[in-house]
N, CA, C and O atoms as CSV, one atom per row, in Angstrom:
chain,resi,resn,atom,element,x,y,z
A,1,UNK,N,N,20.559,72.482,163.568
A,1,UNK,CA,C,21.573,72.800,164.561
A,1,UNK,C,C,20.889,73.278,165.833
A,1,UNK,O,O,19.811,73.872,165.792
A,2,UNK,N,N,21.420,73.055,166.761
A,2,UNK,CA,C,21.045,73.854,168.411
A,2,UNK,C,C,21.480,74.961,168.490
A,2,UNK,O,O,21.958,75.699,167.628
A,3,UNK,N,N,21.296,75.107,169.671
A,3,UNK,CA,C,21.603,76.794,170.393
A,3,UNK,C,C,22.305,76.467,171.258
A,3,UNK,O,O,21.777,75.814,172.159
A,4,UNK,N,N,23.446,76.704,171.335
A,4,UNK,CA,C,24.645,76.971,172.707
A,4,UNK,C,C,23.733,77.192,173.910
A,4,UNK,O,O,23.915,76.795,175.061
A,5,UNK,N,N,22.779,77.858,173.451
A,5,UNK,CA,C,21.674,78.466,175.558
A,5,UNK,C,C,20.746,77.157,175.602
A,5,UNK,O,O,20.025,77.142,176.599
A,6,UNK,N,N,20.588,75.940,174.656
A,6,UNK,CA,C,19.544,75.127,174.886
A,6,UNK,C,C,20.218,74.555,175.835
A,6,UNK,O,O,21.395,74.196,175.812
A,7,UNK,N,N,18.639,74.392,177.564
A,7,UNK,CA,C,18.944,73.849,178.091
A,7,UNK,C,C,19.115,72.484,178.199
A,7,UNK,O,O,18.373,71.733,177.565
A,8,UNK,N,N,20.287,71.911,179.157
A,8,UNK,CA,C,20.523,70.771,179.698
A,8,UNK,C,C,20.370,70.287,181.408
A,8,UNK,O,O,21.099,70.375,182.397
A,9,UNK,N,N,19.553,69.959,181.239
A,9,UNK,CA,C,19.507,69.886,183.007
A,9,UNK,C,C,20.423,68.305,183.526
A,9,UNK,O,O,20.387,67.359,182.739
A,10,UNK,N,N,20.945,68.205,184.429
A,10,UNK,CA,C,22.167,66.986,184.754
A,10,UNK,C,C,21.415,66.419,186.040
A,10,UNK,O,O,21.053,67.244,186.879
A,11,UNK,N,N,21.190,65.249,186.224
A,11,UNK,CA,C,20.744,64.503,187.475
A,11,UNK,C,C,21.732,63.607,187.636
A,11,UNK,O,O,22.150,62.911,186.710
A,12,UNK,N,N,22.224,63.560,188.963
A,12,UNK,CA,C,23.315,62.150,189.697
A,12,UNK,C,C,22.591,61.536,190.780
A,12,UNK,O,O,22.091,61.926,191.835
A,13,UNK,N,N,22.739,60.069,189.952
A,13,UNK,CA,C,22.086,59.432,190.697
A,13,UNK,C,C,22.277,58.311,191.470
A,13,UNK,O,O,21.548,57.438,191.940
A,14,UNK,N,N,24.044,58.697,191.478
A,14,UNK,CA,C,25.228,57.072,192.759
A,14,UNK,C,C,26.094,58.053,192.401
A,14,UNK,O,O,26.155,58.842,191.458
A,15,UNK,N,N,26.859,57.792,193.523
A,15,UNK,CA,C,28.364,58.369,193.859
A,15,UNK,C,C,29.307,57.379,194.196
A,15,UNK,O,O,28.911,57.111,195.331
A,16,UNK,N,N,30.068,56.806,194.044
A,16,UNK,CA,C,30.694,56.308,194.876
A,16,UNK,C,C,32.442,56.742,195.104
A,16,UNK,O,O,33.285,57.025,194.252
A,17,UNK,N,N,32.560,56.651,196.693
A,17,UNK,CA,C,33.802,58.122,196.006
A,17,UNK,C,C,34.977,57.215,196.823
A,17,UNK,O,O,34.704,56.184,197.438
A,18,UNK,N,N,36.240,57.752,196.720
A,18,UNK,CA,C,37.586,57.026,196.985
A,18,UNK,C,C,37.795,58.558,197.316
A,18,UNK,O,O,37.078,59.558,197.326
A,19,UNK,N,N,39.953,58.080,197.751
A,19,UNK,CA,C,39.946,59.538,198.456
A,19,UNK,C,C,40.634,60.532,197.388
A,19,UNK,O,O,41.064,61.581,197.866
A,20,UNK,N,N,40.803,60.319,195.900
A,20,UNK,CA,C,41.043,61.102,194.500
A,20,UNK,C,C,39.910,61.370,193.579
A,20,UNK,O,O,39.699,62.395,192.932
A,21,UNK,N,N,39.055,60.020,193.642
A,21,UNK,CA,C,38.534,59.823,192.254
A,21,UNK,C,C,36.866,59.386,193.095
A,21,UNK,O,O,36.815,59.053,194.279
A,22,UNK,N,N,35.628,59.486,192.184
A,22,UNK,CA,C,34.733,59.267,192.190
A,22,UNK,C,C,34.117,59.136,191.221
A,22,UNK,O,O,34.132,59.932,190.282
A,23,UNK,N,N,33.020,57.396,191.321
A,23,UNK,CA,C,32.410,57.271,190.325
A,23,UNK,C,C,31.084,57.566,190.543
A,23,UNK,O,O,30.488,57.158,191.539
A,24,UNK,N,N,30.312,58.596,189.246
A,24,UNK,CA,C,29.073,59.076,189.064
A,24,UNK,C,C,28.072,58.096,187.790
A,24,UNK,O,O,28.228,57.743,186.621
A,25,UNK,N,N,27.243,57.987,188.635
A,25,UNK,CA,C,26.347,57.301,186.935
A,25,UNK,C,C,25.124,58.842,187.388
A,25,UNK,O,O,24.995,59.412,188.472
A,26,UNK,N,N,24.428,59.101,186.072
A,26,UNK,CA,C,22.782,59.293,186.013
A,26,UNK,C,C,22.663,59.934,185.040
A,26,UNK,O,O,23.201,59.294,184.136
A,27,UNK,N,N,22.247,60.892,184.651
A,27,UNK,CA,C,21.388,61.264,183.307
A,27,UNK,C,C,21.045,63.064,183.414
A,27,UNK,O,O,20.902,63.799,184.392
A,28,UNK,N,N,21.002,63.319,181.966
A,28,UNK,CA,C,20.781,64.337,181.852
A,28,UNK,C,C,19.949,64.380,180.900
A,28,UNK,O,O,20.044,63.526,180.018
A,29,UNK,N,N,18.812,65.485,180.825
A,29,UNK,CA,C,17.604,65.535,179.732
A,29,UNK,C,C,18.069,66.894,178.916
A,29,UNK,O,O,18.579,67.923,179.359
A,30,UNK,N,N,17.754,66.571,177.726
A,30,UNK,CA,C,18.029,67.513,176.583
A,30,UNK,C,C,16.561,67.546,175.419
A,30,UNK,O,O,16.205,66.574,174.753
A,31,UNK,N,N,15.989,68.706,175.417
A,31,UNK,CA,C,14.902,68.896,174.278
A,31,UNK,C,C,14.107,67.516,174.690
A,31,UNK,O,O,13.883,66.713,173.784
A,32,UNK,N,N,13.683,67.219,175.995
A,32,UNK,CA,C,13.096,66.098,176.795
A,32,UNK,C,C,13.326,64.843,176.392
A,32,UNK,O,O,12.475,63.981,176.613
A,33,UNK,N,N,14.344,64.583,175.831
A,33,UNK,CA,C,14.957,63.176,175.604
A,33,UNK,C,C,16.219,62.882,177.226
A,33,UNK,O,O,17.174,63.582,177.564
A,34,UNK,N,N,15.623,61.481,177.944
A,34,UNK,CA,C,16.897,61.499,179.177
A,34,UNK,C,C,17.826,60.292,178.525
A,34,UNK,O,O,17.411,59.211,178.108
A,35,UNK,N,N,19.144,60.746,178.548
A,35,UNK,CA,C,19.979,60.175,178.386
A,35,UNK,C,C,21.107,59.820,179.526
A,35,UNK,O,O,21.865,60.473,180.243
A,36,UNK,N,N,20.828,58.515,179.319
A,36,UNK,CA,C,22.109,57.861,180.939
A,36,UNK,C,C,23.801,58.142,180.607
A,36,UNK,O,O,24.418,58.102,179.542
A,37,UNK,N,N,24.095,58.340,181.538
A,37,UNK,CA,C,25.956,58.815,181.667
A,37,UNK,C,C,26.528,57.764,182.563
A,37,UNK,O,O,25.875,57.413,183.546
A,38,UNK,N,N,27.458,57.342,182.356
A,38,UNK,CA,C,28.462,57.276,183.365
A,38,UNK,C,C,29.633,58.551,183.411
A,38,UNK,O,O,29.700,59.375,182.499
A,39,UNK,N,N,30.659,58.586,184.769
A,39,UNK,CA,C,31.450,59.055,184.570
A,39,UNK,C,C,32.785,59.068,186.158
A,39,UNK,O,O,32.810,58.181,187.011
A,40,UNK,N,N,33.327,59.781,186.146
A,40,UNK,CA,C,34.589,59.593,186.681
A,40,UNK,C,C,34.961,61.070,187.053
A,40,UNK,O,O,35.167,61.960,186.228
A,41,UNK,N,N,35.016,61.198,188.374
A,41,UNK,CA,C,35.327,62.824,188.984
A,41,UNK,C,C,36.746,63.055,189.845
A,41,UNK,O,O,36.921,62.457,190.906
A,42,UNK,N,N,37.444,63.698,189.460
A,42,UNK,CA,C,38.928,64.029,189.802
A,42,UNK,C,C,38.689,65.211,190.740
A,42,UNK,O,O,38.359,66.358,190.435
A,43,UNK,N,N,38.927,64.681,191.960
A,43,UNK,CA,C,38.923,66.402,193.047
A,43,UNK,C,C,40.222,67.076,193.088
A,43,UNK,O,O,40.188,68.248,192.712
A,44,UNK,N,N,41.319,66.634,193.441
A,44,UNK,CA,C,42.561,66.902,193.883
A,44,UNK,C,C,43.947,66.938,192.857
A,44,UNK,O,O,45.015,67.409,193.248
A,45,UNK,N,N,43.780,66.443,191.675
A,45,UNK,CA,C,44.866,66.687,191.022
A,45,UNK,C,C,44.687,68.006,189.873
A,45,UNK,O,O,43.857,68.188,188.982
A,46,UNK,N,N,45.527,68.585,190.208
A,46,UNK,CA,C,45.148,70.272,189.423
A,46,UNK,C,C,43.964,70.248,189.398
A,46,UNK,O,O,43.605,69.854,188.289
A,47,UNK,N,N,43.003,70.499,190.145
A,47,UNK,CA,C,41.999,70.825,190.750
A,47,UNK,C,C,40.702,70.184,189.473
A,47,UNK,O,O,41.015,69.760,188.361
A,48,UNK,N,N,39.425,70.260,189.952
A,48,UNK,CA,C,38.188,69.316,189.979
A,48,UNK,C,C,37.987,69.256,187.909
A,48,UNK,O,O,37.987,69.932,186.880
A,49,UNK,N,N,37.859,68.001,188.435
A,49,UNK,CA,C,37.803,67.860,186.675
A,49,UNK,C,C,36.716,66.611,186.689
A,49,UNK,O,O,36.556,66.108,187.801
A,50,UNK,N,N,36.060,66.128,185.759
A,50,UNK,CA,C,34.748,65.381,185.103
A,50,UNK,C,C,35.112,64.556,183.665
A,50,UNK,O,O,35.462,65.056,182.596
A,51,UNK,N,N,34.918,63.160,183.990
A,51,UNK,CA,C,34.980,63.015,182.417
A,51,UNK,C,C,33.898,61.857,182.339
A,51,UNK,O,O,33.791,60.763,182.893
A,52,UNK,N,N,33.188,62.519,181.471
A,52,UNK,CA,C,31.472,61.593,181.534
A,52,UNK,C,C,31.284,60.748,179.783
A,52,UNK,O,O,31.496,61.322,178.716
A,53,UNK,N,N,30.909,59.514,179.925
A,53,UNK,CA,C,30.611,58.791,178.903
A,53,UNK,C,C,29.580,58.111,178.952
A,53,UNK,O,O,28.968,57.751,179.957
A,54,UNK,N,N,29.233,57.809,177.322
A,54,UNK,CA,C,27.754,57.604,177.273
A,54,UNK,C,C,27.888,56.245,175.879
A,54,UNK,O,O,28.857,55.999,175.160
A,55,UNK,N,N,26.637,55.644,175.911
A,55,UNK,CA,C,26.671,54.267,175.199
A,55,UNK,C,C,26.539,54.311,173.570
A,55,UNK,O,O,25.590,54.921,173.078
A,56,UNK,N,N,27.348,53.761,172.872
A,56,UNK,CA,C,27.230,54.142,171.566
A,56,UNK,C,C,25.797,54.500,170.776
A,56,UNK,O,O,25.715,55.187,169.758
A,57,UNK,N,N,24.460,53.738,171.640
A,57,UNK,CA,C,23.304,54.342,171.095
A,57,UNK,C,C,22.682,55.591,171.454
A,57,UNK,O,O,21.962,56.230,170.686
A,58,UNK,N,N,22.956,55.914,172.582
A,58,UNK,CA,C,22.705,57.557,173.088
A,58,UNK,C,C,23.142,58.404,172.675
A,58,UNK,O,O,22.541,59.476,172.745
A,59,UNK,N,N,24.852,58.279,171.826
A,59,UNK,CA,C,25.276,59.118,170.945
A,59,UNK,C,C,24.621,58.657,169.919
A,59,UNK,O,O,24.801,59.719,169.323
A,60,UNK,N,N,23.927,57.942,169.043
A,60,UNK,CA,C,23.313,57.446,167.865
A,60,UNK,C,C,21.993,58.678,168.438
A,60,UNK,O,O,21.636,59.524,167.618
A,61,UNK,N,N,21.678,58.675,169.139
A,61,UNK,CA,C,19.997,58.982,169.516
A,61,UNK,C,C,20.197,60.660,169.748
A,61,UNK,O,O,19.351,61.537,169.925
A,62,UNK,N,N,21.199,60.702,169.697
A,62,UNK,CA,C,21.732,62.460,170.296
A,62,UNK,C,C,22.224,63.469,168.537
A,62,UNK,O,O,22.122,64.664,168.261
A,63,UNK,N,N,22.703,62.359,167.774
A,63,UNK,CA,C,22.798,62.420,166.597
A,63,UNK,C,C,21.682,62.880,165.926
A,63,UNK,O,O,21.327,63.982,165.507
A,64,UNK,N,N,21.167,61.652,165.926
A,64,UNK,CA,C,19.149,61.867,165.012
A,64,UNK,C,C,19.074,62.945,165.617
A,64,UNK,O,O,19.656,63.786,164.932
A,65,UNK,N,N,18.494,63.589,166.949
A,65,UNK,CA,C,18.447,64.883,167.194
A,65,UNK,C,C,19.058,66.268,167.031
A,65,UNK,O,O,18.834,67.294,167.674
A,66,UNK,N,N,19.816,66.064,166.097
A,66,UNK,CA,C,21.066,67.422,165.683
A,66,UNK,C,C,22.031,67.688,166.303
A,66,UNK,O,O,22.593,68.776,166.175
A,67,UNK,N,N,22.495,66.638,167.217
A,67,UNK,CA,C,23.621,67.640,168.082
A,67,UNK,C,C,24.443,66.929,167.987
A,67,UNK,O,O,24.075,65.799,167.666
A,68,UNK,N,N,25.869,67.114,168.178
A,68,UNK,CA,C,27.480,66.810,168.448
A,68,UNK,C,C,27.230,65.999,169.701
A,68,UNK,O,O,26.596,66.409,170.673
A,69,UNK,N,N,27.554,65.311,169.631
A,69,UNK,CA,C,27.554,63.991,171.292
A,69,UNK,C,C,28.825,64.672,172.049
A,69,UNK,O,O,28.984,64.948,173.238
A,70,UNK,N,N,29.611,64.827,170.996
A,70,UNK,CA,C,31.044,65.109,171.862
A,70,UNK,C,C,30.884,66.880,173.013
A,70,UNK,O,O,31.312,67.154,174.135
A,71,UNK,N,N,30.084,67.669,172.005
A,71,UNK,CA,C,29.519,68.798,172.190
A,71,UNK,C,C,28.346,68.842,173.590
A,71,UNK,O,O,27.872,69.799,174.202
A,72,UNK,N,N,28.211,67.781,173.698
A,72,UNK,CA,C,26.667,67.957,174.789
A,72,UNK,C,C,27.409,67.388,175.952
A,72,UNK,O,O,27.174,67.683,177.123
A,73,UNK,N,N,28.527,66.365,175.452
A,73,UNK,CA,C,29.084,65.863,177.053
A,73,UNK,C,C,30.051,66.569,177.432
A,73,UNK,O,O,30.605,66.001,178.373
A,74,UNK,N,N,30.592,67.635,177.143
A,74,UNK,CA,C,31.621,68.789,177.539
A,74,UNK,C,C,30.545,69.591,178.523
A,74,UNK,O,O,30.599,69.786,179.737
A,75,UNK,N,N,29.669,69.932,177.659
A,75,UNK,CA,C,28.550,70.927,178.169
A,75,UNK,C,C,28.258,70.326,179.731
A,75,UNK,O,O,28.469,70.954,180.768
A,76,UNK,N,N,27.767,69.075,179.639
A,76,UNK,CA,C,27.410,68.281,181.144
A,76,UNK,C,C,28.503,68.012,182.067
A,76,UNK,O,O,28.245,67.953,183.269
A,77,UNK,N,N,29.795,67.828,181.615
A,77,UNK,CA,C,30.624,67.586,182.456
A,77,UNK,C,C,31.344,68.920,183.200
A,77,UNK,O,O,31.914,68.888,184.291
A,78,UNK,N,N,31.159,70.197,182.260
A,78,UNK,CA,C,31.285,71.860,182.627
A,78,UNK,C,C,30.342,72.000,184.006
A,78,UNK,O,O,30.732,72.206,185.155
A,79,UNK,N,N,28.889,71.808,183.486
A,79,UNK,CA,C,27.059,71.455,184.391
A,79,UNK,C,C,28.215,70.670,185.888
A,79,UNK,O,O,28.190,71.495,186.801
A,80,UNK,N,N,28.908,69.702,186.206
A,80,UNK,CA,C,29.273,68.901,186.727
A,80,UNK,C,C,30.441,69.905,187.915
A,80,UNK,O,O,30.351,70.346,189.061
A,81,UNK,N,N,31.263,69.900,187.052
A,81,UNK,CA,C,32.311,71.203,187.817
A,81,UNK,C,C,31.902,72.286,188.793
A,81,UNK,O,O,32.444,72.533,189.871
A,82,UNK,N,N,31.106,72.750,188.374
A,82,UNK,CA,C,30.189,74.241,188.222
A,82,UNK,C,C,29.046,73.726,189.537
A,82,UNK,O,O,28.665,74.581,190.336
A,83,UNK,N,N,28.600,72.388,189.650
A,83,UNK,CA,C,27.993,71.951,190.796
A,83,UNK,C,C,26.602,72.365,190.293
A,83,UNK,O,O,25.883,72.392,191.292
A,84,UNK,N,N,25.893,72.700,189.205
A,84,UNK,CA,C,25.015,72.765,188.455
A,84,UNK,C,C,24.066,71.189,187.870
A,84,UNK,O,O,23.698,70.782,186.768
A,85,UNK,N,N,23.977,70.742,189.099
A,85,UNK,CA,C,23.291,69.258,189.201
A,85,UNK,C,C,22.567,69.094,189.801
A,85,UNK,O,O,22.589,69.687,190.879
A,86,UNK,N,N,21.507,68.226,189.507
A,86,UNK,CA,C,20.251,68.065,190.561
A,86,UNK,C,C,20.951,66.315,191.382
A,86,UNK,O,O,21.145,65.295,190.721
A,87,UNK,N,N,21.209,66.458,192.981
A,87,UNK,CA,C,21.224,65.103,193.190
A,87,UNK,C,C,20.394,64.270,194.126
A,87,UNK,O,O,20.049,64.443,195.294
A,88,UNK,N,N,20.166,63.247,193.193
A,88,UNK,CA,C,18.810,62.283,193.706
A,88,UNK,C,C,18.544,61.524,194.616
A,88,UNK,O,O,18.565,60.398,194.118
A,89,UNK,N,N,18.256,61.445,195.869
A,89,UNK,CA,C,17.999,60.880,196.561
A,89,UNK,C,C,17.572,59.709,196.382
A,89,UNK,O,O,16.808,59.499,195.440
A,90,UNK,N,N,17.966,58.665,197.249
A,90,UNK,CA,C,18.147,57.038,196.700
A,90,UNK,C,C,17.264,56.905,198.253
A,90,UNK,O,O,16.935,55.800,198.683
């Protein structure tokens, strides 16, 4: 099992934004494994919300490593809200 304090660090690495919704792709590293995200960012309806998904083998690969997939992408999409992201210059 993990630790609730193990870090996750979140990198975005495209934005592309409309005037509700924005789409995010990039990755976040966990126990130095990087795993790619997509996801989908809500500014304006009852205020800022995140909902990030990932490819059935990254949850396979997040698995072998002990952790809840469902559990690590709450955690990143919280990382997301919170503005707790590194973003990458293209």
């Amino acid at each position: 099992m993990y630790s609730k304090d193990e870090s996750i660090e979140v990198h975005i690495t495209n934005v592309i934004t409309s005037n509700i919704t924005s789409k995010v792709n990039g990755y976040f590293i966990i126990n130095g494994q990087k795993v790619r995200f997509k996801g989908i960012a809500f500014g304006r309806i009852g205020g800022h919300n995140v909902y990030v998904s990932v490819s059935k083998k990254a949850k396979d690969i997040l698995k072998m490593m002990g952790y809840e997939p469902d559990d690590i992408l709450v955690r990143v999409q919280r990382k997301m809200v919170e503005g707790d992201v590194i973003l990458e210059e293209r």
